[in-house]
C-alpha angles and dihedrals in degrees: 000000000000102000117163115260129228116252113278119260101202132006120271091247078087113056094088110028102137107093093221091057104043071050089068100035089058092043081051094237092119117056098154131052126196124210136160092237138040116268108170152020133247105270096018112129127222123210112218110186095318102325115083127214125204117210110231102180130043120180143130126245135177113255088232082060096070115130119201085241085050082054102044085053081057086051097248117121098219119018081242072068104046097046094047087052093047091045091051085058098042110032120202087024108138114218104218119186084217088050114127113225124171112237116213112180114180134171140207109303109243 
């Protein structure tokens, strides 16, 4: 499974910015992060406050497509969960089944 992905459209420094959510990243309740764009590469390696984090999968999903164990690796506990919690960050935002995000999910570096 080695396709050739697209040309990133951000760095991988932000990827996790909120505090809750680099929070739940360093207590290892987050493992996946959604954007609209790609932020990193297979193997780089994010530093949240001293502990870095290497992102081991990149590929895009439908939002329709969401699955309760896809929203517990974004540290919400029902999808209901996880989109209220993206909508109240980004307002005005639709959320379309048919709808394109870029899943990073990353662990802990060795």
């Amino acid at each position: 499974m080695n396709e050739t992905l697209p040309p990133k459209t951000c760095t991988i420094d932000r990827l996790v910015t909120k505090e809750a959510e680099v929070s739940k990243v360093l207590a290892g309740q987050k493992t996946a992060c959604r954007r609209n764009g790609r932020y990193a590469d297979i193997g780089e390696t994010m530093d949240l406050e001293g502990t870095a984090f290497t992102v081991i999968k990149v590929y895009q999903q439908s939002l329709g497509d969401l699955t309760v164990e896809d929203a517990k690796a974004e540290g919400h506990t029902t999808i209901d969960e996880y989109r209220d919690s993206i909508l109240s960050i980004h307002p005005g935002m639709p959320w379309l089944p048919q709808m394109k995000v870029w899943v990073h999910e990353f662990q802990k570096a060795e």
